[in-house]
C-alpha positions, 0 to 999 in steps of 0.5 A, a space after each residue: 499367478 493367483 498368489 503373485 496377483 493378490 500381493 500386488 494388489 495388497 501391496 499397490 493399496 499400501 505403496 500409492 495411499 501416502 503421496 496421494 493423501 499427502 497434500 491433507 497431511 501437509 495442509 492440516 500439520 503445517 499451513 495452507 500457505 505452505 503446504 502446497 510447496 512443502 508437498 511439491 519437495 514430498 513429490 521429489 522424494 517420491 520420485 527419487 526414492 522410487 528411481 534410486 530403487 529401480 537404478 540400484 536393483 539390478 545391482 541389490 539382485 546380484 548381493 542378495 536373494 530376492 527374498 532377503 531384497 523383500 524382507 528388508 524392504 518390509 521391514 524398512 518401509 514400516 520403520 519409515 511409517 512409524 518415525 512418520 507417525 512419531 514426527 511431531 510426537 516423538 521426533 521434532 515437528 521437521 519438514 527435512 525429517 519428514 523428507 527424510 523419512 518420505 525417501 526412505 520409505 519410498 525407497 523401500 516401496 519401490 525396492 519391494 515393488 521390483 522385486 515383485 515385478 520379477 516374482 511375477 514374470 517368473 510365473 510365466 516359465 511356472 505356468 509353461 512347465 504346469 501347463 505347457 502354457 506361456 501367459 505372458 499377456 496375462 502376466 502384463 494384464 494382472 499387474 495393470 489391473 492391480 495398479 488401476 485398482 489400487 487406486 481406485 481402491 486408494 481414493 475410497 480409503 483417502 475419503 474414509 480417513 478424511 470422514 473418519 478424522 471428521 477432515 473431510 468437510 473442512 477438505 471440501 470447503 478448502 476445494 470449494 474456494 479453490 474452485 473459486 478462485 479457479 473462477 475469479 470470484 476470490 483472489 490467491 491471497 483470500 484463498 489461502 486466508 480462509 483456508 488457514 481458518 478452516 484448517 485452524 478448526 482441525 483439533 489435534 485428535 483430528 489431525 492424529 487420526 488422519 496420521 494413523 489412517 495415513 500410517 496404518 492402512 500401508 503397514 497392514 496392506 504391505 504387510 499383508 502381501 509380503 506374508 502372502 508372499 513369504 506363505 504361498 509363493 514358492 518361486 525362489 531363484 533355485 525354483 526358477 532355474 529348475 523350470 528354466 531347464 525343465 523348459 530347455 530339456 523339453 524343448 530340446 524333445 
Protein backbone atom coordinates (compact mmCIF):
# COMPACT_ATOMS: atom_id res chain seq x y z
CA UNK A 1 0.00 0.00 0.00
CA UNK A 2 2.82 2.26 1.13
CA UNK A 3 4.32 1.69 -2.53
CA UNK A 4 1.01 2.02 -4.32
CA UNK A 5 0.18 5.37 -2.25
CA UNK A 6 3.82 6.99 -3.07
CA UNK A 7 3.37 6.38 -7.21
CA UNK A 8 -0.09 7.83 -6.76
CA UNK A 9 1.24 10.73 -4.98
CA UNK A 10 4.38 10.93 -7.98
CA UNK A 11 2.18 10.38 -10.36
CA UNK A 12 -1.08 13.09 -9.51
CA UNK A 13 1.97 16.00 -9.23
CA UNK A 14 3.02 15.32 -12.90
CA UNK A 15 -0.94 14.46 -14.23
CA UNK A 16 -2.87 17.70 -12.96
CA UNK A 17 0.52 20.58 -13.16
CA UNK A 18 -0.38 21.10 -17.45
CA UNK A 19 -3.99 22.01 -17.33
CA UNK A 20 -3.29 23.98 -14.28
CA UNK A 21 -0.41 25.95 -15.69
CA UNK A 22 -1.97 26.09 -19.06
CA UNK A 23 -3.70 29.37 -19.08
CA UNK A 24 0.43 31.03 -18.72
CA UNK A 25 1.29 29.05 -21.44
CA UNK A 26 -1.29 30.05 -23.70
CA UNK A 27 -1.50 33.76 -22.61
CA UNK A 28 2.69 34.28 -22.95
CA UNK A 29 2.84 31.87 -26.40
CA UNK A 30 0.02 33.50 -28.11
CA UNK A 31 -1.76 36.51 -26.78
CA UNK A 32 -4.18 37.40 -24.09
CA UNK A 33 -6.74 38.03 -26.55
CA UNK A 34 -6.75 34.73 -27.34
CA UNK A 35 -5.31 32.70 -24.82
CA UNK A 36 -8.61 32.58 -22.73
CA UNK A 37 -10.55 30.57 -25.69
CA UNK A 38 -7.39 28.80 -26.87
CA UNK A 39 -7.38 27.15 -23.11
CA UNK A 40 -11.28 26.70 -23.04
CA UNK A 41 -10.29 23.95 -26.37
CA UNK A 42 -7.18 22.81 -24.25
CA UNK A 43 -9.85 21.81 -21.46
CA UNK A 44 -12.03 19.77 -23.77
CA UNK A 45 -8.91 18.06 -24.70
CA UNK A 46 -8.58 17.16 -21.13
CA UNK A 47 -11.91 16.09 -20.73
CA UNK A 48 -11.94 13.97 -23.64
CA UNK A 49 -8.53 12.30 -23.51
CA UNK A 50 -9.35 11.48 -19.65
CA UNK A 51 -12.95 10.04 -20.63
CA UNK A 52 -11.94 8.09 -23.56
CA UNK A 53 -9.12 6.36 -21.30
CA UNK A 54 -11.60 5.52 -18.36
CA UNK A 55 -14.48 4.32 -21.28
CA UNK A 56 -11.70 2.39 -23.28
CA UNK A 57 -9.93 0.65 -20.32
CA UNK A 58 -11.98 -2.05 -19.47
CA UNK A 59 -11.73 -3.00 -23.03
CA UNK A 60 -7.35 -2.20 -22.84
CA UNK A 61 -7.57 -4.58 -19.58
CA UNK A 62 -8.96 -7.48 -21.61
CA UNK A 63 -5.88 -7.44 -24.62
CA UNK A 64 -3.42 -6.46 -22.56
CA UNK A 65 -1.64 -6.84 -18.82
CA UNK A 66 -1.88 -4.01 -16.48
CA UNK A 67 1.83 -3.83 -16.88
CA UNK A 68 2.17 -3.55 -20.50
CA UNK A 69 -1.18 -0.94 -20.06
CA UNK A 70 1.24 1.37 -17.57
CA UNK A 71 4.65 1.19 -19.72
CA UNK A 72 2.85 2.32 -22.81
CA UNK A 73 1.16 4.83 -21.19
CA UNK A 74 4.63 6.22 -19.53
CA UNK A 75 6.29 6.15 -22.54
CA UNK A 76 3.26 7.92 -24.63
CA UNK A 77 2.87 10.58 -22.04
CA UNK A 78 6.62 11.59 -22.53
CA UNK A 79 6.42 11.53 -26.17
CA UNK A 80 3.44 13.93 -25.88
CA UNK A 81 5.70 16.41 -23.27
CA UNK A 82 8.52 16.38 -25.92
CA UNK A 83 6.60 17.21 -29.09
CA UNK A 84 4.85 19.97 -26.56
CA UNK A 85 8.19 21.04 -25.84
CA UNK A 86 9.19 20.83 -29.48
CA UNK A 87 6.16 23.02 -30.67
CA UNK A 88 7.24 26.35 -31.99
CA UNK A 89 10.89 24.95 -31.87
CA UNK A 90 10.74 22.09 -33.83
CA UNK A 91 7.43 21.41 -34.73
CA UNK A 92 5.10 24.32 -36.44
CA UNK A 93 3.98 27.05 -33.76
CA UNK A 94 -0.18 25.27 -34.12
CA UNK A 95 -2.89 25.62 -31.91
CA UNK A 96 -4.44 22.16 -33.52
CA UNK A 97 -0.88 20.45 -32.95
CA UNK A 98 -1.12 21.52 -29.61
CA UNK A 99 -4.57 20.07 -28.96
CA UNK A 100 -3.38 17.25 -30.48
CA UNK A 101 -0.86 16.46 -28.59
CA UNK A 102 -2.69 17.97 -25.29
CA UNK A 103 -5.27 14.73 -26.06
CA UNK A 104 -2.61 12.42 -26.57
CA UNK A 105 -1.07 12.86 -23.27
CA UNK A 106 -3.94 13.36 -21.40
CA UNK A 107 -5.24 10.30 -22.92
CA UNK A 108 -2.10 8.45 -21.60
CA UNK A 109 -2.40 10.23 -18.25
CA UNK A 110 -5.82 9.04 -17.70
CA UNK A 111 -4.84 5.22 -19.00
CA UNK A 112 -1.79 5.32 -16.59
CA UNK A 113 -4.20 6.64 -13.55
CA UNK A 114 -6.76 3.67 -14.12
CA UNK A 115 -4.42 1.19 -14.20
CA UNK A 116 -3.10 2.59 -10.73
CA UNK A 117 -6.55 2.80 -9.48
CA UNK A 118 -6.81 -0.90 -9.95
CA UNK A 119 -3.26 -1.77 -8.57
CA UNK A 120 -4.28 -0.02 -5.55
CA UNK A 121 -7.64 -1.72 -4.62
CA UNK A 122 -5.82 -4.81 -5.47
CA UNK A 123 -3.56 -4.18 -1.91
CA UNK A 124 -6.82 -4.73 -0.09
CA UNK A 125 -7.06 -8.71 -0.99
CA UNK A 126 -2.89 -8.49 -0.21
CA UNK A 127 -3.44 -6.91 3.20
CA UNK A 128 -6.27 -9.39 3.81
CA UNK A 129 -4.24 -12.59 3.08
CA UNK A 130 -0.86 -10.49 5.31
CA UNK A 131 -2.97 -9.35 7.96
CA UNK A 132 -6.34 -11.25 7.94
CA UNK A 133 -7.08 -7.44 7.56
CA UNK A 134 -9.54 -5.49 4.86
CA UNK A 135 -8.59 -1.75 4.73
CA UNK A 136 -10.81 -0.80 2.32
CA UNK A 137 -11.46 2.65 3.84
CA UNK A 138 -7.56 3.18 3.99
CA UNK A 139 -7.35 2.10 0.43
CA UNK A 140 -10.04 5.15 -0.38
CA UNK A 141 -8.67 7.55 2.09
CA UNK A 142 -4.92 7.28 0.43
CA UNK A 143 -5.97 7.91 -3.05
CA UNK A 144 -8.02 11.29 -1.88
CA UNK A 145 -5.34 12.18 0.09
CA UNK A 146 -2.93 11.77 -2.83
CA UNK A 147 -5.07 13.82 -5.11
CA UNK A 148 -5.51 16.70 -2.45
CA UNK A 149 -1.92 16.88 -2.06
CA UNK A 150 -1.09 16.86 -5.22
CA UNK A 151 -2.48 19.86 -5.93
CA UNK A 152 -1.59 21.63 -3.27
CA UNK A 153 1.90 20.56 -4.09
CA UNK A 154 0.99 21.42 -7.66
CA UNK A 155 0.17 25.57 -7.06
CA UNK A 156 3.48 25.68 -5.25
CA UNK A 157 5.52 24.32 -8.46
CA UNK A 158 3.25 26.43 -10.91
CA UNK A 159 4.32 29.73 -8.72
CA UNK A 160 8.02 28.10 -8.81
CA UNK A 161 8.10 28.13 -12.34
CA UNK A 162 6.29 31.47 -12.71
CA UNK A 163 9.40 32.97 -10.07
CA UNK A 164 11.93 31.12 -11.91
CA UNK A 165 10.99 32.20 -15.91
CA UNK A 166 10.82 35.68 -14.06
CA UNK A 167 6.66 35.28 -15.66
CA UNK A 168 5.47 35.55 -12.05
CA UNK A 169 5.45 39.31 -11.67
CA UNK A 170 4.15 39.93 -15.24
CA UNK A 171 1.16 37.13 -13.86
CA UNK A 172 0.48 39.37 -11.11
CA UNK A 173 -0.11 42.62 -12.89
CA UNK A 174 -2.41 40.50 -15.57
CA UNK A 175 -4.54 39.21 -12.37
CA UNK A 176 -4.42 42.89 -10.65
CA UNK A 177 -6.48 44.48 -13.96
CA UNK A 178 -8.68 41.60 -13.96
CA UNK A 179 -9.18 42.05 -10.71
CA UNK A 180 -10.06 45.62 -11.99
CA UNK A 181 -12.40 45.15 -14.30
CA UNK A 182 -13.99 42.42 -11.71
CA UNK A 183 -14.73 46.01 -10.31
CA UNK A 184 -15.54 48.10 -12.95
CA UNK A 185 -12.69 50.50 -12.81
CA UNK A 186 -11.33 49.31 -16.44
CA UNK A 187 -13.21 47.84 -19.26
CA UNK A 188 -12.67 44.24 -21.10
CA UNK A 189 -11.17 45.71 -24.07
CA UNK A 190 -8.51 47.71 -21.71
CA UNK A 191 -8.11 44.78 -20.05
CA UNK A 192 -6.86 42.84 -22.65
CA UNK A 193 -4.50 46.01 -24.07
CA UNK A 194 -2.61 46.34 -21.21
CA UNK A 195 -2.30 42.76 -20.75
CA UNK A 196 -0.90 42.21 -24.15
CA UNK A 197 1.85 44.76 -23.34
CA UNK A 198 2.71 43.13 -20.09
CA UNK A 199 3.00 39.99 -22.01
CA UNK A 200 4.93 41.44 -24.90
CA UNK A 201 7.61 42.05 -22.09
CA UNK A 202 8.01 38.19 -21.79
CA UNK A 203 11.68 37.58 -23.98
CA UNK A 204 11.95 34.09 -25.32
CA UNK A 205 14.30 32.72 -22.69
CA UNK A 206 11.45 33.42 -20.26
CA UNK A 207 8.71 31.79 -22.05
CA UNK A 208 11.27 28.76 -22.80
CA UNK A 209 11.89 28.25 -19.17
CA UNK A 210 8.01 28.30 -18.53
CA UNK A 211 7.66 25.34 -21.37
CA UNK A 212 10.57 23.35 -19.74
CA UNK A 213 9.22 23.73 -16.12
CA UNK A 214 5.66 22.77 -17.70
CA UNK A 215 7.41 19.72 -19.54
CA UNK A 216 9.96 18.52 -16.97
CA UNK A 217 8.60 18.40 -13.66
CA UNK A 218 5.28 15.84 -15.19
CA UNK A 219 8.06 13.63 -17.23
CA UNK A 220 10.20 13.31 -13.82
CA UNK A 221 7.45 12.80 -11.36
CA UNK A 222 5.46 10.42 -13.67
CA UNK A 223 8.51 8.66 -14.46
CA UNK A 224 9.24 8.45 -10.70
CA UNK A 225 6.16 6.48 -9.96
CA UNK A 226 6.04 4.17 -12.59
CA UNK A 227 9.84 3.11 -11.98
CA UNK A 228 8.55 2.74 -8.12
CA UNK A 229 5.86 0.60 -9.64
CA UNK A 230 7.69 -1.31 -11.90
CA UNK A 231 10.60 -1.91 -8.46
CA UNK A 232 8.52 -2.44 -5.89
CA UNK A 233 5.14 -3.26 -6.74
CA UNK A 234 4.70 -7.01 -7.00
CA UNK A 235 0.73 -7.24 -7.37
CA UNK A 236 0.56 -8.53 -10.94
CA UNK A 237 -2.89 -10.33 -12.37
CA UNK A 238 -1.25 -13.77 -11.35
CA UNK A 239 -0.54 -12.28 -7.85
CA UNK A 240 -4.01 -11.15 -7.55
CA UNK A 241 -5.75 -14.38 -8.52
CA UNK A 242 -3.32 -16.43 -5.95
CA UNK A 243 -4.53 -13.89 -2.86
CA UNK A 244 -8.12 -14.18 -4.45
CA UNK A 245 -8.17 -17.95 -3.70
CA UNK A 246 -5.79 -17.84 -0.65
CA UNK A 247 -9.01 -15.59 0.68
CA UNK A 248 -11.50 -18.18 -0.89
CA UNK A 249 -9.64 -21.36 0.71
CA UNK A 250 -9.45 -19.57 4.02
CA UNK A 251 -12.73 -18.55 4.37
CA UNK A 252 -14.07 -21.79 3.42
CA UNK A 253 -12.18 -23.03 7.01
Amino acid sequence: MIVIGIACLLFQIGNGLLIMIGMNFFYFEFGYSVGGSLVFWFTIMYGLGTLISEASFAWLSSKFTRNQIITAATVITVIGYMLFMSVGYILPKSVVLLNIIGFLIFFSQGAFNMTMIVMLNNTIEYDEVRFHERHDSIISAVRSFATKLASAVDQAIVALILIISNIYAISQKISGLEIKAGIGELTSENVIVQADKFIQTADAGQRFILRLGIVAVPVISIGAAYILIKRKYIIDERKYEELVAEIKSTNKK
